[in-house]
N, C-alpha and C positions, 0 to 999 in steps of 0.2 A: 539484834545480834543473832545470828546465822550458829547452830553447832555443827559440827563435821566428827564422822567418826573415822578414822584414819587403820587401815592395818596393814602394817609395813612390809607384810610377805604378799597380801592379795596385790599393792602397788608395785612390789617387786617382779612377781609374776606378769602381770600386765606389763610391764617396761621391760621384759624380758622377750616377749611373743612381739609385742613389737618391734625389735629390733632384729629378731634371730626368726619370728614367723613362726608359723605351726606349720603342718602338712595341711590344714582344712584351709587358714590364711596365710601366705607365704610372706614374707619381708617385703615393704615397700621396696620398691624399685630405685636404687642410687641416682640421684642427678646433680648437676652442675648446672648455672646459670648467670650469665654477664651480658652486658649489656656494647655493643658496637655501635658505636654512631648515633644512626635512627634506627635500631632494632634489639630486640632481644633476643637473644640464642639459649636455649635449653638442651641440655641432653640428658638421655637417659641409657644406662648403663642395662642394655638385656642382653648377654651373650648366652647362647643357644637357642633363641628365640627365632620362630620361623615367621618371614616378614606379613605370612596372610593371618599370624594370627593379631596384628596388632590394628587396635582400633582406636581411632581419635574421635571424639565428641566436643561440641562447643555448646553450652546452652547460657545465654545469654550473656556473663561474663566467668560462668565455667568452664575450665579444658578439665577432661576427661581422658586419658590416657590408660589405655586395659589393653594387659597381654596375657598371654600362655605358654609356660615351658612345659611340654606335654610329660605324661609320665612314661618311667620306664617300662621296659618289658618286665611283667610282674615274672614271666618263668627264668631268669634271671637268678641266680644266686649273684647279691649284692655282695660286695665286699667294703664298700664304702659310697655312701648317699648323701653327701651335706649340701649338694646344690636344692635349693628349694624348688618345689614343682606346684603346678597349678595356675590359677590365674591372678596374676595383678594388676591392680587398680592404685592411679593417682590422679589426685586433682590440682590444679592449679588455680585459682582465684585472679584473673586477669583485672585490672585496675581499668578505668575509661579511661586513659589514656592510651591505649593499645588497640588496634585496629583487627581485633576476632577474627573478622573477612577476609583478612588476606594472610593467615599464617600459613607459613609453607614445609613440609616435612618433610623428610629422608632417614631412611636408614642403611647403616651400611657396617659391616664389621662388628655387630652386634651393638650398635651404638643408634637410639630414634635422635638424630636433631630435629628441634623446633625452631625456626628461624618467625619472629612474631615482631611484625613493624607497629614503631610509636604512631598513636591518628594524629593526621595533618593536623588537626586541632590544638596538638599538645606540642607542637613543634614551635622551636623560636623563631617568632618572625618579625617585621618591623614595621613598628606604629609611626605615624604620621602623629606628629608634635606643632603644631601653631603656636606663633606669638609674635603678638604686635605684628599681624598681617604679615608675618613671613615666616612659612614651613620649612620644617627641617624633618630630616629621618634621625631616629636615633631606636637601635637594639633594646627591647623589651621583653625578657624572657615570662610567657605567661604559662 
């Protein structure tokens, strides 16, 4: 038996920076993800993000996804600041069923899609069935 010692403002605070970000870590990046066909589409929500600052990374079944909304002119009298700034980082955990090598991105209107095809592997295809010396096709989703 395992103790844990639990304290409901340090868990509160931490589920708070996570959601809403500090200035030093900014809020994960919003995204959306379904699936067409043979592919997966992700997006990610960066509007005012400038397209050279975003950087995709793949390392073995990781995506890496890291951008930057630069800061303001600090000489600037602010009168209201709630967009976060800085740099963020997200990861994806791609499954072996998804083909890493050929994901394809765009972004456009402050919006990164990831368009990320199923591997031929994971595709339904059709097994050849025998009996009694005579073959048939029939649909076997592996």
């Amino acid at each position: 038996m395992m103790l844990m010692r639990t304290d409901p403002f340090r868990d509160l605070d931490r589920l708070t920076q996570q959601i809403l970000g500090t200035t030093a870590r900014p809020a994960v990046m919003p995204m959306d993800a379904w699936r067409e066909e043979d592919r997966f589409v992700v997006e990610f929500d960066l509007p005012g993000v400038n397209a050279d600052s975003l950087d995709l990374d793949v390392d073995k079944n990781t995506l890496t996804v890291h951008a930057e909304r630069t800061a303001l002119n600090e000489n600037q009298e602010m009168v209201a600041a709630e967009r976060p700034r800085g740099v963020f980082s997200r990861q994806l955990f791609l499954g072996e069923n998804l083909d890493a090598d050929k994901i394809e991105a765009s972004y456009e209107a402050g919006v990164l899609r990831l368009t990320i095809p199923v591997a031929e592997k994971a595709r339904p295809r059709k097994i050849e069935i025998s009996s009694n010396g005579h073959s048939e096709q029939k649909a076997v989703n592996a």
